[in-house]
C-alpha positions as CSV (number, residue, x, y, z in Angstrom):
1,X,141.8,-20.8,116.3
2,X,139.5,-19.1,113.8
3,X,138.6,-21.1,110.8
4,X,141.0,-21.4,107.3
5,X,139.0,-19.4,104.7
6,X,141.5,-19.8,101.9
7,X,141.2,-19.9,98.9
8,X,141.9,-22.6,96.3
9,X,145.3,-21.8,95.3
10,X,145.8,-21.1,98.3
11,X,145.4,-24.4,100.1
12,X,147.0,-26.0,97.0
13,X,149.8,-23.7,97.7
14,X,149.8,-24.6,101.4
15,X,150.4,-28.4,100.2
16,X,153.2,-27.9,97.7
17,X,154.7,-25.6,100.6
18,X,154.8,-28.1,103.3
19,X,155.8,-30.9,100.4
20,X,158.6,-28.7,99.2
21,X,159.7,-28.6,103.5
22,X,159.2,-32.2,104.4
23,X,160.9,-33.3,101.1
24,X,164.0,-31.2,102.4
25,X,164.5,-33.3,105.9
26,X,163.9,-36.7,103.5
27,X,160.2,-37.0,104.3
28,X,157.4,-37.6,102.1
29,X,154.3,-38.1,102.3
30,X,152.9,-39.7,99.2
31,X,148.8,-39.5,100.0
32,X,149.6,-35.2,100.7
33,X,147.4,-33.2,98.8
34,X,144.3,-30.7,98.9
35,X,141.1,-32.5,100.6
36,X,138.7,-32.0,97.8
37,X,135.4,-32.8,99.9
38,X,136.7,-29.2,101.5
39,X,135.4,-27.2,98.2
40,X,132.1,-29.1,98.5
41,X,129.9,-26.6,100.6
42,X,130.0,-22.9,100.8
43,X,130.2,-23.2,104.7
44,X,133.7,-25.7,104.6
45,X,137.2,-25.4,105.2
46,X,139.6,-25.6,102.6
47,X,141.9,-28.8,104.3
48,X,144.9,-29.9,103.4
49,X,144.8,-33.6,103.4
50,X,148.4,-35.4,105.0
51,X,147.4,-39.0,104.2
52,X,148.9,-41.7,105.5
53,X,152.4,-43.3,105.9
54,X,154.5,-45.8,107.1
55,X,155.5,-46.0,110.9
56,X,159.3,-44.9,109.5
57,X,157.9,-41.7,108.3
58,X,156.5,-41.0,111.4
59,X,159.4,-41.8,113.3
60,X,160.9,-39.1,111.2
61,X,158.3,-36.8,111.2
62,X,158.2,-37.0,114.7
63,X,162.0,-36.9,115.0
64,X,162.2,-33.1,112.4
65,X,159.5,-31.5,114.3
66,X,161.0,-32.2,118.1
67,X,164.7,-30.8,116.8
68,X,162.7,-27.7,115.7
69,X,160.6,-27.2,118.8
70,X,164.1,-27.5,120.5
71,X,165.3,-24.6,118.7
């Protein structure tokens, strides 16, 4: 997979995107956000950072994303 070149409103976009789609199957992830060591270097990645969470949110994660490879 070739690497993310986006641009910073676009990654922050990204984050609010996926936010906005786990909040609508009851998941959050409270440490999502843009990884801000991403904009450091000229050669980086813009990153969006997922963060941790609690084995429940896994479970759930987990649990959205197997229904939908299902489909």
């Amino acid at each position: 997979m070739p690497l993310d070149r986006s641009l910073p409103d676009d990654v922050h976009e990204s984050a609010e995107e996926l936010r906005t789609a786990l909040k609508d199957h009851g998941i959050t992830l409270p440490s999502l956000g843009v990884d801000l060591p991403g904009f450091a270097g000229v050669y980086s990645v813009s990153l969006v950072a997922l963060g941790n969470c609690n084995a429940a949110t896994a479970h759930r994660l987990a649990e959205v994303l197997r229904k939908a490879a299902a489909r």
